[in-house]
C-alpha atoms as an extended CHARMM CRD file, in Angstrom:
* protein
*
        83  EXT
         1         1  UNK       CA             -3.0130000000       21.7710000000      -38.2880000000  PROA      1               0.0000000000
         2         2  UNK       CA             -6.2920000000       22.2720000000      -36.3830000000  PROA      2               0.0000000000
         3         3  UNK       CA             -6.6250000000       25.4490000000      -34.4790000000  PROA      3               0.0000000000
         4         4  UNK       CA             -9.2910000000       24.3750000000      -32.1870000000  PROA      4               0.0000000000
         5         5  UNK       CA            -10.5260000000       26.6800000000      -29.4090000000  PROA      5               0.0000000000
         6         6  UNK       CA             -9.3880000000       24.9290000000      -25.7380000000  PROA      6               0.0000000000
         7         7  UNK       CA            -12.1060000000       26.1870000000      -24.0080000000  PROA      7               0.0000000000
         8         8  UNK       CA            -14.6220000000       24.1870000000      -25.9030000000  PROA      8               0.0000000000
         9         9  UNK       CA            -13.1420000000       21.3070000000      -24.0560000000  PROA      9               0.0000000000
        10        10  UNK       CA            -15.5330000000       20.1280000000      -21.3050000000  PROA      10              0.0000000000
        11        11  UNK       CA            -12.9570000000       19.3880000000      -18.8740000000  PROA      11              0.0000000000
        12        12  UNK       CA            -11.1820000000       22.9820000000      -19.2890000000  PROA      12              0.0000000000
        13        13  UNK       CA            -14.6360000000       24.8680000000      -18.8390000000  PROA      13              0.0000000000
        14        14  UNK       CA            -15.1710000000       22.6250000000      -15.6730000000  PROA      14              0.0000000000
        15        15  UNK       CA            -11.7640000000       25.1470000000      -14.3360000000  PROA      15              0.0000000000
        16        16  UNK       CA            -11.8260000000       28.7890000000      -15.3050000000  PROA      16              0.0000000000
        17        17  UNK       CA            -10.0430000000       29.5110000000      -11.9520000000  PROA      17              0.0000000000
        18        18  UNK       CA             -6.9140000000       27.3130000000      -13.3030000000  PROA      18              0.0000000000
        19        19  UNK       CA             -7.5530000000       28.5390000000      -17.1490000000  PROA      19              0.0000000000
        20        20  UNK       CA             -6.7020000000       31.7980000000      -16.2900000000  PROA      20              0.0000000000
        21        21  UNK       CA             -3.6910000000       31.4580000000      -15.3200000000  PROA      21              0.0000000000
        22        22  UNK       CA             -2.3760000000       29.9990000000      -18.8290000000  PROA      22              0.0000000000
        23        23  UNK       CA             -1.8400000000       31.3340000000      -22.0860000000  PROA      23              0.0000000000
        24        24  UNK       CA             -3.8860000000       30.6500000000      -25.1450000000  PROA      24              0.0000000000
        25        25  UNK       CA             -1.1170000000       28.4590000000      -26.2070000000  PROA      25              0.0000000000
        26        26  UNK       CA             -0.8160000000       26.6430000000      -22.8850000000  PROA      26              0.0000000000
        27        27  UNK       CA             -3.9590000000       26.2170000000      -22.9360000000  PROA      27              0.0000000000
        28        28  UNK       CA             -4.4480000000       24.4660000000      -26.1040000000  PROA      28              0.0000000000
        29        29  UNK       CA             -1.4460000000       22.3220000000      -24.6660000000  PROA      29              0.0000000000
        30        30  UNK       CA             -3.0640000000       21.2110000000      -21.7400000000  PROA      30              0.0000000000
        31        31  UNK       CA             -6.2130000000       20.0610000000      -24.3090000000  PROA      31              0.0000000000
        32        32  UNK       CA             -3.8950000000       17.5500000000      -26.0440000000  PROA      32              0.0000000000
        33        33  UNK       CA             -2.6950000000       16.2930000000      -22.6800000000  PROA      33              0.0000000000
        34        34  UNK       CA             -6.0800000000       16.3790000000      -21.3340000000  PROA      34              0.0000000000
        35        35  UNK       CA             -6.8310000000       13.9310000000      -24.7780000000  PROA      35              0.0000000000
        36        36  UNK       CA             -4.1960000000       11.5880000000      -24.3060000000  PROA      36              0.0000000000
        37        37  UNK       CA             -1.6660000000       13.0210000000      -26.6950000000  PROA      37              0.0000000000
        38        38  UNK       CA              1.8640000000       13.2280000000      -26.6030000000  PROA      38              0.0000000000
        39        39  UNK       CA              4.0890000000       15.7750000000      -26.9310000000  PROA      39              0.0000000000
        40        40  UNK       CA              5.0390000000       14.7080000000      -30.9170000000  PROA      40              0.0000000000
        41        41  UNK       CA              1.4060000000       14.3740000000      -32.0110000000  PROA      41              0.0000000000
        42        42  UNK       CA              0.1380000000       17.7420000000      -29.9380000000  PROA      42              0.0000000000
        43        43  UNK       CA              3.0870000000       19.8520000000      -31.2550000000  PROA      43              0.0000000000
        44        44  UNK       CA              2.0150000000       18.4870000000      -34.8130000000  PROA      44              0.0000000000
        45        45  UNK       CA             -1.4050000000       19.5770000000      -34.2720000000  PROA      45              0.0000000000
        46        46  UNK       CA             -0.2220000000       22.6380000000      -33.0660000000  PROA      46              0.0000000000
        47        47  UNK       CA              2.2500000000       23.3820000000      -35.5750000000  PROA      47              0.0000000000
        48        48  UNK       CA              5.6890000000       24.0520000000      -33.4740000000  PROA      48              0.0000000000
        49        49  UNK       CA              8.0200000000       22.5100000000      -32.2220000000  PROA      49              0.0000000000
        50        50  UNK       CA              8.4490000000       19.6930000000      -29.6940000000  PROA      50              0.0000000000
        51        51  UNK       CA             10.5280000000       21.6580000000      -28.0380000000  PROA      51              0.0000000000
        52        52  UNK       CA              8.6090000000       24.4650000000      -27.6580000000  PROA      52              0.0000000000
        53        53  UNK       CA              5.6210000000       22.0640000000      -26.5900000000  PROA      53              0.0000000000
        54        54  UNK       CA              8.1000000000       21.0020000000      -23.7390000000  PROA      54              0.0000000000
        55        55  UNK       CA              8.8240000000       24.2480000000      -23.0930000000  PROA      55              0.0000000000
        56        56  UNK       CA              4.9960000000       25.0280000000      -22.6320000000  PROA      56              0.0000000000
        57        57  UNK       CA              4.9490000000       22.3090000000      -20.5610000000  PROA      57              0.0000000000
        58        58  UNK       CA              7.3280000000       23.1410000000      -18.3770000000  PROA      58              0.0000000000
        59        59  UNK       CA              5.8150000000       26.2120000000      -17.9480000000  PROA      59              0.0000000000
        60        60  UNK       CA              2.2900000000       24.8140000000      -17.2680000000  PROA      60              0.0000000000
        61        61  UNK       CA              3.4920000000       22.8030000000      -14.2850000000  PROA      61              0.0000000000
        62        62  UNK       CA              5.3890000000       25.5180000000      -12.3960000000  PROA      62              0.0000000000
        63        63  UNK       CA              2.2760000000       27.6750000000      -12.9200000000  PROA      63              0.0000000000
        64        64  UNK       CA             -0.1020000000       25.0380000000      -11.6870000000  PROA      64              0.0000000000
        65        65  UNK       CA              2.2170000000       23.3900000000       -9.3160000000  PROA      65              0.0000000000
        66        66  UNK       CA              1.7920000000       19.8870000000      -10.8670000000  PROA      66              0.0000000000
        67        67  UNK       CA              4.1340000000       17.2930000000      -11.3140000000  PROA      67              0.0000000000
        68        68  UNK       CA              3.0500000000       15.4260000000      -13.9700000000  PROA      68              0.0000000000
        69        69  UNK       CA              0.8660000000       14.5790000000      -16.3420000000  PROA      69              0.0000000000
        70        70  UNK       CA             -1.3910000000       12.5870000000      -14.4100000000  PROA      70              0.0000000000
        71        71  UNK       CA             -1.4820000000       15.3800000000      -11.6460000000  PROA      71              0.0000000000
        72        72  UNK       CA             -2.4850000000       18.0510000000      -14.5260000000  PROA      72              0.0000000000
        73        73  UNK       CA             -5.3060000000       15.9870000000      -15.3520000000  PROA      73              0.0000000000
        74        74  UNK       CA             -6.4500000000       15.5400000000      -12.0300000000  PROA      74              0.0000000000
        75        75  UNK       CA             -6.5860000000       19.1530000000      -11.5270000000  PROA      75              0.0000000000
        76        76  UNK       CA             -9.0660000000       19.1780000000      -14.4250000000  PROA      76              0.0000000000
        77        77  UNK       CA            -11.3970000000       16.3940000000      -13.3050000000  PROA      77              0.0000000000
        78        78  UNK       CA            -11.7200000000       17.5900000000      -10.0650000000  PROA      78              0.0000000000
        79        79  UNK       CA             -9.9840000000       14.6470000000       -8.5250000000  PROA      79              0.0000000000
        80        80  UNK       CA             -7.6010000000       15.2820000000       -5.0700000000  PROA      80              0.0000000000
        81        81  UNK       CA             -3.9280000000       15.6650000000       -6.9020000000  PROA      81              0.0000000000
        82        82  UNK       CA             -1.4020000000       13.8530000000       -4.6260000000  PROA      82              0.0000000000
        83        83  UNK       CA              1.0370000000       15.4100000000       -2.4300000000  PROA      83              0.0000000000
């Protein structure tokens, strides 16, 4: 398990505005979508559950008003998220 910090990500420190509006543990959720991982291998780097990744998920979409993960992305390159 590697407890990296999310911020250090260069794509999370390009959105403050939308970090703040996660948890710590959201936030080091959206990092392993932001990498390309899926829910198995970022709730094994994370140390819980898949479920509880999902749940994170979940909650990281309603917050953000995303649909997917492709949209959640977007929001972090800067990149128009469609309607």
């Amino acid at each position: 398990m590697t407890m990296i910090d999310p911020m250090s990500h260069r794509l999370l420190k390009n959105r403050p505005d939308v970090c703040d509006r996660l948890t710590d543990q959201q936030l080091r959720v959206v990092k392993g979508i932001v990498d390309g991982l899926s829910a198995p291998q970022i709730s094994q780097e994370l140390g819980r559950t898949e479920n509880t990744v999902h749940c994170h998920i979940k909650a990281i979409y309603r917050k953000l008003g995303v649909k997917n993960r492709v949209h959640l992305v977007l929001l972090f390159t800067h990149q128009e998220v469609p309607a």
